[in-house]
C-alpha positions in Angstrom: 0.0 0.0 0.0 1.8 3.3 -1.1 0.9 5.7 2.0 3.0 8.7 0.8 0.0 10.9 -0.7 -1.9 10.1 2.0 -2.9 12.6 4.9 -1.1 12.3 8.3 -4.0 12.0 10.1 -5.2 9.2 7.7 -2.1 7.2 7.9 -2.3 7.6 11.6 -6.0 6.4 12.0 -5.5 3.4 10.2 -2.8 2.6 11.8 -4.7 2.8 15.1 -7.7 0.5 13.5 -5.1 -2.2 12.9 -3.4 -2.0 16.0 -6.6 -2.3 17.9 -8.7 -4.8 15.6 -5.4 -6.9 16.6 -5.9 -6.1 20.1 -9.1 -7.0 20.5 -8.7 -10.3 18.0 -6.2 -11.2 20.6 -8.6 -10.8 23.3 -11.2 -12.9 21.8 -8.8 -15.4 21.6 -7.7 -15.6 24.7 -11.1 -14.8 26.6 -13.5 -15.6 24.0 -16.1 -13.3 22.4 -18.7 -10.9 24.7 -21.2 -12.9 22.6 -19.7 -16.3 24.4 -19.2 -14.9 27.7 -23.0 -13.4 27.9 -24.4 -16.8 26.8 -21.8 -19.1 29.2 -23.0 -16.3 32.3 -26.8 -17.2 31.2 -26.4 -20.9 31.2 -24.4 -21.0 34.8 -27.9 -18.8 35.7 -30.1 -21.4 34.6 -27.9 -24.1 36.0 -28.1 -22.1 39.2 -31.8 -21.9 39.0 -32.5 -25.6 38.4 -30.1 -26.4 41.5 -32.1 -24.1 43.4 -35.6 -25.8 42.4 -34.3 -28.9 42.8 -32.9 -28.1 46.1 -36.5 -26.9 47.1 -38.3 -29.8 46.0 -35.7 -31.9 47.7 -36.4 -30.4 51.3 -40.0 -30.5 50.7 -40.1 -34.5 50.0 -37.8 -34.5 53.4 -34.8 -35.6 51.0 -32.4 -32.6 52.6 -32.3 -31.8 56.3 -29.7 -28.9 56.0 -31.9 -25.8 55.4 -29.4 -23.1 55.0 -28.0 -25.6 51.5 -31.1 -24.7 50.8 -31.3 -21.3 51.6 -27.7 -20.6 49.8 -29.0 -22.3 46.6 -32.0 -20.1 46.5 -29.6 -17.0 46.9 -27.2 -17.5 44.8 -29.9 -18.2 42.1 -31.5 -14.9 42.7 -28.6 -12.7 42.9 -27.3 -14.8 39.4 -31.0 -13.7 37.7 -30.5 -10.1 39.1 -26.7 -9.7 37.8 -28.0 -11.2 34.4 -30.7 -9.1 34.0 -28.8 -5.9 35.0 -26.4 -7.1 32.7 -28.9 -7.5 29.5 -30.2 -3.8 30.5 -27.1 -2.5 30.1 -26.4 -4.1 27.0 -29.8 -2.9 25.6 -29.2 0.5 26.7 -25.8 0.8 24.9 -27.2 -0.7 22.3 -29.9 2.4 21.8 -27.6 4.7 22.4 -25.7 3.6 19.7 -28.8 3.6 17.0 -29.6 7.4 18.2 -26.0 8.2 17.2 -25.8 10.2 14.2 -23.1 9.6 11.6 
């Protein structure tokens, strides 16, 4: 690519897109995509809720003596659903605040 009639400022940005598209293609790879992380956070919540149903149903057939196993299950379920759907609200809301951008 021959650069030399090209603007300062030009060279300079695309210079900054590579170095961060490589950035963040390293951070993918090592972390995995937001995409995978948001879906793997929602699956440990339903995992978290089933243990905590299960849990429940469990002490009521007198299967589990140990009420506070049941009382941590139910707890960490809920404060899993409330992370997750703070999470997805703040997702939503940068996602509208990027449509009302104007270009």
């Amino acid at each position: 690519m021959n650069v030399k009639g090209v603007p300062f400022d030009v060279k300079r940005s695309e210079m900054l897109n590579l170095a961060n598209a490589s950035k963040m293609e390293k951070i993918n790879q090592e972390h995995g995509s937001f995409a995978e992380a948001l879906k793997n956070n929602i699956q440990r919540t339903n995992e978290l809720q089933i243990n905590a149903d299960r849990m429940d149903k469990m002490f009521a057939a007198g299967l589990v003596d140990n009420i506070s196993d049941v009382a941590v299950a139910s707890t960490k379920a809920d404060i899993a659903v409330s992370y997750t759907v703070e999470i997805v609200s703040k997702v939503l809301n940068a996602y509208n605040e990027i449509m009302r951008m104007q270009l």
